[in-house]
Structures are given as structure tokens and as C-alpha cells.
C-alpha positions as CSV (number, residue, x, y, z in Angstrom):
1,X,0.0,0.0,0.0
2,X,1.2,3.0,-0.9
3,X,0.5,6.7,0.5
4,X,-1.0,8.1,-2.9
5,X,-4.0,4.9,-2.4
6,X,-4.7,6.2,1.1
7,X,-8.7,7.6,0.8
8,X,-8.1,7.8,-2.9
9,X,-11.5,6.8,-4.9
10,X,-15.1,7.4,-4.1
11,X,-15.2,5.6,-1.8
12,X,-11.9,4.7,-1.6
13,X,-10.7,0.8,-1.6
14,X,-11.2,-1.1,1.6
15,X,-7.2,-1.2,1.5
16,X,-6.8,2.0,1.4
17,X,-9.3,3.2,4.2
18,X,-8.2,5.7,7.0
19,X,-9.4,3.8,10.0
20,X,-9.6,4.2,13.9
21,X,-7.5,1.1,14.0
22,X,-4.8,2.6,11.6
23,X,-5.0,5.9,11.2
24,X,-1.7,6.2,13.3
25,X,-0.3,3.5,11.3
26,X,2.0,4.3,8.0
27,X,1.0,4.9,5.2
28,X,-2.5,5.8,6.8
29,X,-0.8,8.6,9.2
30,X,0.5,10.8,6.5
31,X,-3.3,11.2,5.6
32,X,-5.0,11.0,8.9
33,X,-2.8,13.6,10.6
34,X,-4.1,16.1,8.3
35,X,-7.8,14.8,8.5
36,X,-8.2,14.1,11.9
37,X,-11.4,15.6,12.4
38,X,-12.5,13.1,9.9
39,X,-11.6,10.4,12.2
40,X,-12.1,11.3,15.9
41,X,-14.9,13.5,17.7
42,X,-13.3,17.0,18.4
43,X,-14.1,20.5,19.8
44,X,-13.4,23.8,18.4
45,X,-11.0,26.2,19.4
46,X,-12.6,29.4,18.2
47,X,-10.1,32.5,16.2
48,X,-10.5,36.1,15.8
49,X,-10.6,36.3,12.0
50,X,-10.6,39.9,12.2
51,X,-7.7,39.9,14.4
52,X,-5.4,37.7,12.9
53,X,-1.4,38.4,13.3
54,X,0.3,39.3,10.3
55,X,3.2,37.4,9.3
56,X,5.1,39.5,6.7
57,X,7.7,37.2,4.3
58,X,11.1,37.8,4.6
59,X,12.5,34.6,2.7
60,X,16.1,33.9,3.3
61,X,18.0,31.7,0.9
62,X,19.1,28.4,2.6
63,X,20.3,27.1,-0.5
64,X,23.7,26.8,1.5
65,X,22.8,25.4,4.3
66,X,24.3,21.8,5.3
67,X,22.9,18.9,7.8
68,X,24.8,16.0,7.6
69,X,25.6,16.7,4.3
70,X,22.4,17.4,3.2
71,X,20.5,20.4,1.8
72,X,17.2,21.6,3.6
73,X,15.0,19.8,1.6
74,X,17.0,16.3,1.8
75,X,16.9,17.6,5.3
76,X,13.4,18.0,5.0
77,X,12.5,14.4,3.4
78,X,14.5,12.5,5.3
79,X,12.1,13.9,8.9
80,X,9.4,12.9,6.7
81,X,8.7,16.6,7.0
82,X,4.5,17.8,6.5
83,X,5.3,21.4,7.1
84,X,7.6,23.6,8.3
85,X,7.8,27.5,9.3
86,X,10.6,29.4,10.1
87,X,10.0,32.9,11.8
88,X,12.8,34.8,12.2
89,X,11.9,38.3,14.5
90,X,8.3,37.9,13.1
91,X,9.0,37.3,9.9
92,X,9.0,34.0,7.8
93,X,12.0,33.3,6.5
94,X,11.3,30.2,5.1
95,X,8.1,27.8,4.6
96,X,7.8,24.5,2.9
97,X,4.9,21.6,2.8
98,X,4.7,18.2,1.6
99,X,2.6,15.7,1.4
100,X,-0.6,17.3,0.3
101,X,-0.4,20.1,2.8
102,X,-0.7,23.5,2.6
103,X,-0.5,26.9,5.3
104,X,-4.4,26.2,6.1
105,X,-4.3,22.7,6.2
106,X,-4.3,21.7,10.2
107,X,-2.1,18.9,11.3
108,X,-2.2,17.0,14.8
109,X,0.6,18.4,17.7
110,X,0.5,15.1,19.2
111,X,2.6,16.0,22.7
112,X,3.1,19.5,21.8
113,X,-0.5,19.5,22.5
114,X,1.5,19.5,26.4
115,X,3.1,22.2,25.9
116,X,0.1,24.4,24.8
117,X,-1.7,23.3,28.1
118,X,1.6,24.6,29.7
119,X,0.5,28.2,28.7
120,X,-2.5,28.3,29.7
121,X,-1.4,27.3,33.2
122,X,0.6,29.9,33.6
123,X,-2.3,32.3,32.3
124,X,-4.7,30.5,35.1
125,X,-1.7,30.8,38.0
126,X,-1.1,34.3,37.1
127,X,-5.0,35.1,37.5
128,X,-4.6,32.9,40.7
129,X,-7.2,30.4,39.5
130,X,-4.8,27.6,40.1
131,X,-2.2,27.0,43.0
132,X,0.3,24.9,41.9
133,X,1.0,23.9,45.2
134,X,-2.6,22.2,45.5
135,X,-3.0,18.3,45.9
136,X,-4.1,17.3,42.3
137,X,-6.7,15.2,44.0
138,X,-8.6,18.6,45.8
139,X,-10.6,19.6,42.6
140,X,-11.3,15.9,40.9
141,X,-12.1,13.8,44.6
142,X,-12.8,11.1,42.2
143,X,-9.3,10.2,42.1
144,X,-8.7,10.5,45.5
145,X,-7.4,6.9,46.0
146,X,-5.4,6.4,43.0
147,X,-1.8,7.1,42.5
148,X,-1.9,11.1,42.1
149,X,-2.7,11.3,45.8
150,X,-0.7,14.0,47.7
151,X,0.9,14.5,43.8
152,X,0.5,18.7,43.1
153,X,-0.4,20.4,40.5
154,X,3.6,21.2,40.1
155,X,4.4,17.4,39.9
156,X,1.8,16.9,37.3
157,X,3.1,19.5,35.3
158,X,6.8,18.9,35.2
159,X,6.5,15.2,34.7
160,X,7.2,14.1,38.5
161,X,4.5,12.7,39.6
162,X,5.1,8.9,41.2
163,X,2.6,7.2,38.6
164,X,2.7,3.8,37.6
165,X,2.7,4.5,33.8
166,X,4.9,3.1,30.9
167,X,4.6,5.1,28.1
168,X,5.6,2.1,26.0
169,X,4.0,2.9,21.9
170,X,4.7,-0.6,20.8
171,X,2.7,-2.0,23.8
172,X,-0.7,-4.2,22.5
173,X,-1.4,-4.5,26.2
174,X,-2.1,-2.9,29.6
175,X,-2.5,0.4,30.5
176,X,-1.3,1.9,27.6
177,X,-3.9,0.7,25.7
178,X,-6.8,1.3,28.1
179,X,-5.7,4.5,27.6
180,X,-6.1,5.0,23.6
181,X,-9.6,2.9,24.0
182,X,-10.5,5.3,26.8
183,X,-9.5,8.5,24.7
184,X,-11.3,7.2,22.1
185,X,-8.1,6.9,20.0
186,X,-8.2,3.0,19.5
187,X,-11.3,1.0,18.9
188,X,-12.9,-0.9,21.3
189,X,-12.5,-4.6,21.1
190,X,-15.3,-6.5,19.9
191,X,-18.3,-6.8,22.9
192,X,-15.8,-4.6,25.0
193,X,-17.6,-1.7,27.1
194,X,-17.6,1.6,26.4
195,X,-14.9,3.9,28.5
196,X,-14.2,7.3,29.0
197,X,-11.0,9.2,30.2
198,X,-12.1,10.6,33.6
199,X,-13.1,6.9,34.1
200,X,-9.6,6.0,33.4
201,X,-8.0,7.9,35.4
202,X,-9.3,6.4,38.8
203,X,-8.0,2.9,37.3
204,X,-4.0,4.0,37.7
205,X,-3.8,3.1,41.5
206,X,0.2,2.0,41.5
207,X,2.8,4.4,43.0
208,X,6.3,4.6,40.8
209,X,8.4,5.9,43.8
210,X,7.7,9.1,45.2
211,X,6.0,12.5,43.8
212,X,8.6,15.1,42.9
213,X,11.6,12.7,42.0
214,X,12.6,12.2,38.2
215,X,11.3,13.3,35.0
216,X,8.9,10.3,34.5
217,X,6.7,10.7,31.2
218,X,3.1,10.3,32.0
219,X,0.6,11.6,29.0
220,X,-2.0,11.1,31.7
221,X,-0.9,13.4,34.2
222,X,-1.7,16.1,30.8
223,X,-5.0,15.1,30.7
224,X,-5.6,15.1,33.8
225,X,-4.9,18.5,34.3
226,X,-7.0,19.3,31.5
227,X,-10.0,18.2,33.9
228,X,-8.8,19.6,36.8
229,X,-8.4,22.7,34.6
230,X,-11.9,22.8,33.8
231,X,-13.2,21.9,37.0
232,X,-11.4,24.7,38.3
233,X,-12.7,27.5,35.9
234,X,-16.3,26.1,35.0
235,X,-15.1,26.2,31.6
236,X,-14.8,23.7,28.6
237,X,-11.0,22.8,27.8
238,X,-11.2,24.2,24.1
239,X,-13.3,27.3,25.0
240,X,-10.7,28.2,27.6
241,X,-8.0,27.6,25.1
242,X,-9.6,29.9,22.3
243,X,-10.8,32.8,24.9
244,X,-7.0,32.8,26.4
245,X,-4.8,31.9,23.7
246,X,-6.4,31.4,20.4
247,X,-7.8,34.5,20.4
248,X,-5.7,36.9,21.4
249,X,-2.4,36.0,20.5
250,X,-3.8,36.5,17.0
251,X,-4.4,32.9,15.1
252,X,-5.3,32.9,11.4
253,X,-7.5,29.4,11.5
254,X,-9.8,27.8,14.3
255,X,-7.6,24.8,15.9
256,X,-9.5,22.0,17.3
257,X,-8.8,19.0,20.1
258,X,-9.7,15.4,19.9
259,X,-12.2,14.5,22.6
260,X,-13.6,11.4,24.4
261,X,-17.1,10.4,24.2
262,X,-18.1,12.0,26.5
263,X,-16.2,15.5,25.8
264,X,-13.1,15.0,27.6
265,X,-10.6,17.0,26.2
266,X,-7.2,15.2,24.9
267,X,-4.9,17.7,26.2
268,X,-1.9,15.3,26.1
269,X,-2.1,14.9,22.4
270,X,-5.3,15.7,20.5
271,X,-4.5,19.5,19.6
272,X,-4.8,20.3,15.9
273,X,-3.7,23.6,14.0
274,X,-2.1,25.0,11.0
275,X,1.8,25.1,11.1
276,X,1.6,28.8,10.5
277,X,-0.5,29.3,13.6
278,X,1.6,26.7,15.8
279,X,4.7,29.0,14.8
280,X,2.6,32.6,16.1
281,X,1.9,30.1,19.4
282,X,6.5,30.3,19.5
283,X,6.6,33.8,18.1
284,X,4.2,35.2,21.5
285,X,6.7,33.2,23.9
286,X,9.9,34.9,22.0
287,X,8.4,38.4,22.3
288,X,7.9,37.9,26.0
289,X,3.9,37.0,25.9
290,X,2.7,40.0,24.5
291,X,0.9,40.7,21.0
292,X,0.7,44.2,20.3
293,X,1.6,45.8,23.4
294,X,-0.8,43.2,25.1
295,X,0.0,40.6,27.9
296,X,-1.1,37.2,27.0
297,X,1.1,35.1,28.9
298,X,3.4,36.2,31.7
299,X,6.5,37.0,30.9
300,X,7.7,35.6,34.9
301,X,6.2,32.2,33.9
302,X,8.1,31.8,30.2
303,X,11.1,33.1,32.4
304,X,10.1,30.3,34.5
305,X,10.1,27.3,32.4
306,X,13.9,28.5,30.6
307,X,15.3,29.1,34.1
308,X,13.9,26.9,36.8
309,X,13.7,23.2,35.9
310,X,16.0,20.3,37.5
311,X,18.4,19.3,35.3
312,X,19.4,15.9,37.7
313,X,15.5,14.8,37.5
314,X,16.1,15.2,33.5
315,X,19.3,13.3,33.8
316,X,17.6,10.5,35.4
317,X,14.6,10.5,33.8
318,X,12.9,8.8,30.8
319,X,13.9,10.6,27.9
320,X,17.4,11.7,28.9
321,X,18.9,8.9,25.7
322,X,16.8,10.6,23.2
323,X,18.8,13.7,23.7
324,X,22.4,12.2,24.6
325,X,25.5,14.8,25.5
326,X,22.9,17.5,25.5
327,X,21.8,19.9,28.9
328,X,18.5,19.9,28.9
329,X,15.7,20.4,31.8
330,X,11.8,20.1,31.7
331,X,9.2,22.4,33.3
332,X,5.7,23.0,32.6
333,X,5.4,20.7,29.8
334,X,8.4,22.6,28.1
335,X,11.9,20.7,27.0
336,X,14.8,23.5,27.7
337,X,18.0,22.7,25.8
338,X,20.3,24.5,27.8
339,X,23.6,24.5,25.5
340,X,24.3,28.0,24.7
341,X,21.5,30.6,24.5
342,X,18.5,28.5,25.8
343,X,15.8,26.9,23.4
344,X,12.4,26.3,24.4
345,X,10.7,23.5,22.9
346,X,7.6,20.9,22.5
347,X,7.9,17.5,21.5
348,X,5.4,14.8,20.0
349,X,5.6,11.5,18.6
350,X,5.8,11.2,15.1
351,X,7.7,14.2,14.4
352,X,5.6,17.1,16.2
353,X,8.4,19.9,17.2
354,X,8.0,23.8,18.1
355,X,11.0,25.5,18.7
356,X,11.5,28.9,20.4
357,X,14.7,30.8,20.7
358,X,14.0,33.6,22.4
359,X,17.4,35.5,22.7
360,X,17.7,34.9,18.8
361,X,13.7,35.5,17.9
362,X,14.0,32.4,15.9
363,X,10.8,30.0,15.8
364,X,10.5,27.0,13.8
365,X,6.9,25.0,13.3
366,X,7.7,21.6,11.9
367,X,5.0,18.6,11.3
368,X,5.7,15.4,10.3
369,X,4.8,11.9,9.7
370,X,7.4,10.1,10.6
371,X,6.7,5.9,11.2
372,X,8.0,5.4,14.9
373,X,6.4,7.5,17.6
374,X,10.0,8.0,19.2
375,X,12.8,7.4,16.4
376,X,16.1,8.0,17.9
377,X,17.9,8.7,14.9
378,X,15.6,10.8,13.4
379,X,15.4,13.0,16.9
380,X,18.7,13.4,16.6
381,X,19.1,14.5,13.1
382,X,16.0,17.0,13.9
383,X,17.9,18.3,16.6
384,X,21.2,19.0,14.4
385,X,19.0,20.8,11.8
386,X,17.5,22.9,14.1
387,X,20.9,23.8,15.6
388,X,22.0,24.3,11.7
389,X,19.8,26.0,11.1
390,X,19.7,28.5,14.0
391,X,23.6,29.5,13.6
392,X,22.4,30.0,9.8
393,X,19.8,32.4,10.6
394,X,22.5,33.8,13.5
395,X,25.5,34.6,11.2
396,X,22.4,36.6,8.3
């Protein structure tokens, strides 16, 4: 099967069907990350259209630019590149799609889905509608006997809660995959029973050591904080997200979030935007959280996640070998590389990435569909690009 049959034909060949059960599945995921509201149940994340952000074009030739040897689009093909955008000081400098995708075509974040429930934290702590200090359990006493109990808010954001979790994406079972089925991500299995991800939550009752120790990657604790979120403002998930973020930091194109059956927000994964909009998401944390003059997010709390995270938790965490000989901390649902000038960035599976250089007011969007959820080699050679590509942009 080939990724040109994928949906092709009306109706398109039973082979080549985009499918709950494959949809994150190659060749199907080059189709269904651009069509997800095709696939899954999702609420809208309402724009401005009036108030869009302009970004003016300033190209800059990269025609010299090396990676390994390679040009930027070799670059580009070989991280099974979707889309990319490079801003540099609000400007694009350079913009490129693949794979049947254009600047209005939305693509799923995956886990930089995190990092936009990162900002709007530090929007709700700076209006003092959440204490990070809080036991997780105060707001949602449903989970009040599993393993986030006595976990805070502040573990739960910085990947340190003590939760019996692995986040293994070539697991068929266990919690992992009560997970997707309770997300609504992964079909049920044939007479199985409904479930739901507030449901699921309840179910994770095993203690990994102790809350507040090492970076231990828990999608869950996301999502959780998505309810707890909305618990704590009366508000739906996406309607928060458009009235706080969306909104005023001046999108182009509505986003939307993947939901459960019963309206649970996927915070951990399920965000979907265009890569032009992702990149004005980077551009409002390198210009200090304001648009225009106006404070969206708090300058103390970006500040915050490039200066304050614990580098030894990192070091002896779960992701630490994806990233080897780098310095690197993580803190509110932001990866810091902390080699020279510090980079701000979001991660998902697949390929996701924004990166955010404030000091050089350098943002780069990039969407992808690479086959393994966590390819080593290809992380890596993302990671030299990027670094490329900012001393490129540096030396203009």
C-alpha cells in the first residue's frame, strides 16, 4: 500500500481506508494527521478572523545550508517533513509543505498538544485560578485513591508525579492501551464496554516511587490536568484555550482538540492547528507574551520554564537517551535545551516539534509523519537541523 492509495476513490478501496485502527499506522498517518477531524470527535478552538497576526515574508535563501551533508529539503524528506515554518523576528523566512499540505491545512501536535496546556497554566496561575501547590486530588475527589494522591499540580506539570505508567507505543497490552480505547483513540475490542478518560483515570492506583523525584513521562498526568483545569474554571477545555490563547495571540484558523465520548478534552495529544498558527503560538513566547503591546502570557512564567527546571531529574529521567550529550531540563510541559543561548521546545511522537529561541527570535513549526512515535535517529538529526539552522539564521 502506498500513501497516494490512502482515501483515494469514491469511496476509496477497503485497502486504502483511514481507519480508527490505523489511522496512526504508516502509510495511513500521512493522511490521517491532516484529516483528523475526519476520524475522531473534536471540539473547536474558536479565532478572531478579524484579528489575525500578520506574518510578513522575509524569505532567506538556505540554499547553502548543510545537515549532515544534506541540503534543507533532503533535510526535510528525510524527517518525513509535512510542514515547516521558520519565523525569524516575526518574519517568515522560510516555509515549505509536503505531502498534500498546505498553510491552512491543520495537522495533529501530538505532545506539543502538552506544551500548549503549559501556557495556559501559567495564564490561570497568574490570574490565581490555580495554586500549583494544591494536591491534584482537591478539585477531581474522584481520584482520590489512586496514585496522584498527595501529587501537586507542580508534579503533574513537570513530569514528576510517582505514577505507575509506561509510556511504551509498541505495547498491545495494559494500561497503555486502556488508555487510547479510553481517549477514544483506539477501537474498542469486539463486545468490550464503552470507557471514557475521567473513568480511566481512577484505574492508575500503583505508585512509581515518590511524587517530585525524576522526569517520569506520563501523557495522563496532561490530561488530567486538562480536567482539573476545567473543574477549576467552569469552563470547557477548548473554550478556555480559544478565549486565552487562540484569540488573542492572534491565530489565522480555528484549531480543534480530539475528545472522548463524553467530551473529555485530549490535552496530552489531540491539539490540531495549521503550522503557520503553531509557529505565532513560538513567536508570543519569544516576544515575552505579548501581542501588540498586550500581555497574553506572563512574561515571569516563560522566564520560569527556561530558568527553573531540574536538570538531575532530566538526567535520570525517561527521555534523557533521546537527547544524549545534551543539557536539557523540563518544566511546565516545556523541554529546555540548555547548550548555549536556551531553546524552548515541544515534543510529539511522530515528528511534532516547536522550537523557540528567544534570545535569537528564531521559531520553527515543523509537522511530520514520521513511522516510529520515538525514532532515535531521526530526533537526533531533527535536533542537528535545528541547531543548523539557528547559527544560519545567526550569522544573516
Amino acid at each position: 500500500m502506498t500513501s497516494q492509495a490512502v482515501m483515494s476513490g469514491f469511496p476509496p478501496a477497503p485497502a486504502g481506508q483511514v481507519t480508527l485502527a490505523n489511522w496512526r499506522t504508516p502509510p495511513f498517518s500521512r493522511w490521517a494527521f491532516q484529516h483528523v477531524r475526519e476520524i475522531l470527535p473534536t471540539a473547536g478552538i474558536a479565532h478572531e478572523p478579524g484579528r489575525a497576526r500578520d506574518l510578513p515574508e522575509a524569505p532567506v535563501d538556505l540554499g547553502g545550508l548543510r545537515i549532515d551533508g544534506m541540503g534543507i529539503d533532503a533535510f526535510l524528506a528525510a524527517t518525513d517533513t509535512d510542514g515547516i515554518v521558520v519565523l525569524r523576528d516575526g518574519r517568515v523566512a522560510f516555509e515549505r509543505y509536503a505531502n498534500g499540505m498546505d498553510a491552512r491545512t491543520p495537522h495533529i501536535l501530538m505532545s506539543v498538544s502538552k506544551s500548549m496546556l503549559g501556557i495556559l497554566a501559567g495564564i490561570l496561575v497568574a490570574r490565581g485560578v490555580l495554586d500549583l501547590d494544591e494536591d491534584a486530588t482537591r478539585l477531581v475527589p474522584e481520584i482520590a485513591r489512586s496514585a496522584w494522591r498527595g501529587a501537586r499540580l507542580r508534579h503533574l506539570l513537570d513530569m514528576r508525579a510517582g505514577i505507575l505508567f509506561d509510556e511504551n507505543y509498541l505495547a498491545t497490552s495494559g494500561a497503555i492501551i486502556r488508555y487510547r480505547k479510553a481517549q477514544g483513540w483506539n477501537p474498542p475490542d469486539p463486545g468490550e464496554a464503552p470507557t471514557d478518560l475521567r473513568g480511566f483515570f481512577a484505574t492508575l492506583d500503583e505508585a512509581d516511587g515518590g511524587h517530585g523525584g525524576r522526569f517520569h513521562y506520563v501523557s495522563p498526568n496532561t490530561d488530567l490536568l486538562g480536567w482539573i483545569i476545567e473543574r477549576a474554571t467552569g469552563e470547557r477545555y477548548a473554550d478556555l484555550a480559544a478565549r486565552l490563547l487562540w484569540r488573542p495571540m492572534g491565530a489565522a484558523e480555528p484549531a480543534f482538540i480530539t475528545v472522548d465520548r463524553l467530551g473529555a478534552p485530549r490535552c496530552a495529544g489531540g491539539f490540531c492547528a495549521t503550522t503557520r498558527d503553531l509557529a505565532r503560538v513560538g513567536l508570543l513566547l519569544a516576544e515575552g507574551g505579548r501581542r501588540d503591546g498586550r500581555l497574553v502570557v506572563p512574561a515571569e512564567w516563560i522566564e520560569s520554564v527556561e530558568r527553573d527546571g531540574d536538570e538531575e531529574a532530566w538526567n535520570r529521567g525517561d527521555f534523557a537517551g533521546y537527547y544524549k550529550g545534551m543539557r536539557m531540563h523540563y518544566r511546565s510541559k516545556w523541554y529546555v535545551l540548555k547548550d548555549g543561548a536556551p531553546m524552548l521546545f515541544g515534543m510529539g511522537v511522530n515528528g511534532q516539534n516547536l522550537f523557540v529561541d528567544r534570545a535569537a527570535g528564531i521559531v520553527v513549526a515543523k509537522f511530520s509523519s514520521q513511522e516510529a512515535a520515538m525514532d532515535e535517529a531521526r530526533i537526533a538529526l531533527t535536533m542537528r537541523g535545528i541547531a543548523a539552522l539557528r547559527a544560519e539564521l545567526a550569522r544573516r
